[in-house]
C-alpha positions as CSV (number, residue, x, y, z in Angstrom):
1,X,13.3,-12.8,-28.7
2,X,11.3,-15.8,-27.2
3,X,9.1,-15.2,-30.6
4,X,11.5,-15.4,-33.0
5,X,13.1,-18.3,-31.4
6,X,9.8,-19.9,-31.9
7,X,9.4,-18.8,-35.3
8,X,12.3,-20.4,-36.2
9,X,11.6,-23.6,-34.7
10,X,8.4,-24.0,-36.3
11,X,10.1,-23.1,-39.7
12,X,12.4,-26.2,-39.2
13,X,9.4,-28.5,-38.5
14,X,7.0,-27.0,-41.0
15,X,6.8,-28.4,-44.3
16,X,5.3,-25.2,-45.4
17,X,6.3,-22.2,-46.1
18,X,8.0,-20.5,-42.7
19,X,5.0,-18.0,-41.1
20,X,5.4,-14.8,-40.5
21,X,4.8,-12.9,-37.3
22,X,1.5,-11.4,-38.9
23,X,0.4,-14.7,-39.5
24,X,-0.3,-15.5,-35.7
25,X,-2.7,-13.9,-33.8
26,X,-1.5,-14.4,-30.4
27,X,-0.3,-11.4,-28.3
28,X,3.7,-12.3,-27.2
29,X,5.8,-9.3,-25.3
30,X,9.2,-9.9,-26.4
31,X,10.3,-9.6,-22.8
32,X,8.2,-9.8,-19.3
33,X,8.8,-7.5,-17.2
34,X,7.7,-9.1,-14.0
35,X,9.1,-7.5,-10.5
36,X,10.4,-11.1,-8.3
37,X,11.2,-11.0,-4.4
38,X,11.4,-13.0,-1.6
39,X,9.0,-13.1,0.9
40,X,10.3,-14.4,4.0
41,X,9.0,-17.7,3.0
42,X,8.9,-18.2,-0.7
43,X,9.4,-16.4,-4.2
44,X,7.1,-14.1,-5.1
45,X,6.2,-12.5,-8.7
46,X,4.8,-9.3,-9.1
47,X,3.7,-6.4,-11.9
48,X,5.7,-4.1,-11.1
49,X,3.1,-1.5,-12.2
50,X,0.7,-2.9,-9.4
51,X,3.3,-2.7,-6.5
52,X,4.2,0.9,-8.1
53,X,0.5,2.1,-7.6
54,X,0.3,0.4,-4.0
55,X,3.9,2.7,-3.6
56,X,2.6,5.9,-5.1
57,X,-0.6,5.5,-3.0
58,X,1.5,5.2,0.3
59,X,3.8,7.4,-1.0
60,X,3.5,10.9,0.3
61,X,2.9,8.7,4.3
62,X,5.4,7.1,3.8
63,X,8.3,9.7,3.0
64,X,6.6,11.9,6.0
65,X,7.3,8.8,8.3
66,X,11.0,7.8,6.7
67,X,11.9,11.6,7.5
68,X,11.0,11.7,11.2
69,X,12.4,8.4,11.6
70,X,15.5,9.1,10.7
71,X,15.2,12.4,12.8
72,X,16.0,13.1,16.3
73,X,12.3,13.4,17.0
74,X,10.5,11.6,20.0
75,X,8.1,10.6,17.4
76,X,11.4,8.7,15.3
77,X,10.1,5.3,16.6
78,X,6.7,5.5,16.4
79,X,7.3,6.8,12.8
80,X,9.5,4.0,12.3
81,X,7.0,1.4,12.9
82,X,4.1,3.1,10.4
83,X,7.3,3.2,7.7
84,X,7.5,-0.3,8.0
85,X,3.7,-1.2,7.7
86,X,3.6,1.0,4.7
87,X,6.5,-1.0,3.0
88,X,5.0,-4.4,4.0
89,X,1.5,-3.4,2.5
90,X,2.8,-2.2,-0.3
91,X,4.5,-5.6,-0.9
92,X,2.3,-7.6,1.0
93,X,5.1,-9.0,3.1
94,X,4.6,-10.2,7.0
95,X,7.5,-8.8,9.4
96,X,9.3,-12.2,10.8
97,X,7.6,-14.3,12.7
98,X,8.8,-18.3,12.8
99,X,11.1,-17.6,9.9
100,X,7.5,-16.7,7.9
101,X,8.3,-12.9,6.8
102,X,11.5,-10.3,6.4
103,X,13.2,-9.0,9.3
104,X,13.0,-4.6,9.4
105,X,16.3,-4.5,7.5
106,X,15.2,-6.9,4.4
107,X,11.4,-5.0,4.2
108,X,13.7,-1.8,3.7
109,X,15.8,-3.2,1.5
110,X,13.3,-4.6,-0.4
111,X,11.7,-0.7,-1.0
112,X,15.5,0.1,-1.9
113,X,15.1,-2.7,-4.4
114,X,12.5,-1.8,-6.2
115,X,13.2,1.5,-6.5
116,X,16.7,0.8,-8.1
117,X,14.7,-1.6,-10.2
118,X,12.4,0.8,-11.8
119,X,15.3,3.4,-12.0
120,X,17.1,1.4,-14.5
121,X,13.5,0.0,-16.3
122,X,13.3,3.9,-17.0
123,X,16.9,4.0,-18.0
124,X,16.9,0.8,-20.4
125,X,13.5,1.5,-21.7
126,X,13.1,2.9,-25.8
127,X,12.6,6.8,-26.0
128,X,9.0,7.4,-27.1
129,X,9.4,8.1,-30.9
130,X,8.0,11.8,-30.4
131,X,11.0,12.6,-28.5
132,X,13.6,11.2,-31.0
133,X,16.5,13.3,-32.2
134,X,15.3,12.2,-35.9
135,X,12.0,13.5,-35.6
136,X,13.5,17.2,-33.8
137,X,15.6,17.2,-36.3
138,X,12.8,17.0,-39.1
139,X,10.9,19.5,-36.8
140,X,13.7,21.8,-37.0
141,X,14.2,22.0,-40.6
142,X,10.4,23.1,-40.9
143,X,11.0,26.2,-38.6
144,X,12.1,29.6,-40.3
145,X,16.2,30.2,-38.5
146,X,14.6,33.8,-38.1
147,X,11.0,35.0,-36.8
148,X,10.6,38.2,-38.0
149,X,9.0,40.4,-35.6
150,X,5.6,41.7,-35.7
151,X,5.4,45.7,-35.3
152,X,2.7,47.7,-35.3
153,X,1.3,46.0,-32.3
154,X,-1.6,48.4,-30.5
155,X,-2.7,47.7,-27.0
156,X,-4.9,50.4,-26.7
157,X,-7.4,48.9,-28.8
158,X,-7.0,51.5,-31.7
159,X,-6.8,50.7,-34.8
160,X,-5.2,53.5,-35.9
161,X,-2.0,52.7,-37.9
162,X,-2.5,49.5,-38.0
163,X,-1.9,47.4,-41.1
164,X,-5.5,45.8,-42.5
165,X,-5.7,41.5,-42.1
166,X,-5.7,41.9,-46.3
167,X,-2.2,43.3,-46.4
168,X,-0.1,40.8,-43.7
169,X,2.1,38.6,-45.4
170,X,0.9,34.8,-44.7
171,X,2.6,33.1,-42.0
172,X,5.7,30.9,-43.2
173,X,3.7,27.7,-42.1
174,X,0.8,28.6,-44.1
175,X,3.1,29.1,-46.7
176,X,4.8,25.6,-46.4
177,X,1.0,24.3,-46.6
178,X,0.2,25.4,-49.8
């Protein structure tokens, strides 16, 4: 969008013709997707793919120590505590100290956070063109309705009765081939 815009712009100031998006060989997303949070003390950016590595790293820890801190175990607060170093690695935040970090309620809600946030990037995002409903469509119409079945099937090994490679009818896709 932030292209185009551009584009435009440079069309009104150009006394040449208006250049076209092949013409510019400069790599421009259309739209960042950058993770931002607060840190306790200022505003932090962040790839969200980086912080979803660091979470997927930490991950199978950290769902061991979220269930038996929210369990009746004696281990609950000791479990507890490792859930909240996990979280703070994994967003490199400090716990709160002089007003400098998150409190243990923000460093959880900041996990909640960003796993609401990448639920709806995989909501909002474009199907991958393989999955389309065009292209199953297309896919579709290339199928026989009806496989006919193959008889004559020996699982003995015999060949006895058995119709010769020379007398089987070509597949339909090798038919559709030629």
């Amino acid at each position: 969008m932030l292209q185009r815009f551009l584009l435009w712009l440079l069309s009104l100031v150009s006394k040449d013709e208006p250049k076209t998006e092949e013409q510019f060989d400069l790599y421009m997303p259309e739209e960042k997707m950058i993770y931002s949070y607060w840190d306790g003390s200022k505003l932090v950016t962040a790839d969200p793919m980086v912080v979803y590595r660091r979470l997927m790293e930490k991950g199978p820890e950290l769902n061991v120590d979220m269930m038996v801190a929210t369990s009746p175990s004696k281990d609950a607060d000791n479990a507890h505590v490792l859930m909240l170093e996990k979280i703070r690695y994994i967003f490199d935040v400090k716990p709160l100290e002089n007003n400098n970090g998150l409190t243990e309620e923000h460093t959880i809600g900041l996990l909640n956070h960003f796993l609401t946030y990448t639920e709806t990037l995989k909501k909002n995002l474009n199907p991958s063109p393989i999955s389309s409903p065009v292209v199953e469509e297309e896919v579709s119409k290339e199928l026989p309705e009806e496989i006919p079945p193959i008889e004559n099937i020996s699982v003995s090994g015999s060949t006895e009765k058995e119709p010769s490679t020379d007398m089987q009818e070509p597949s339909p896709s090798v038919l559709q081939s030629l």
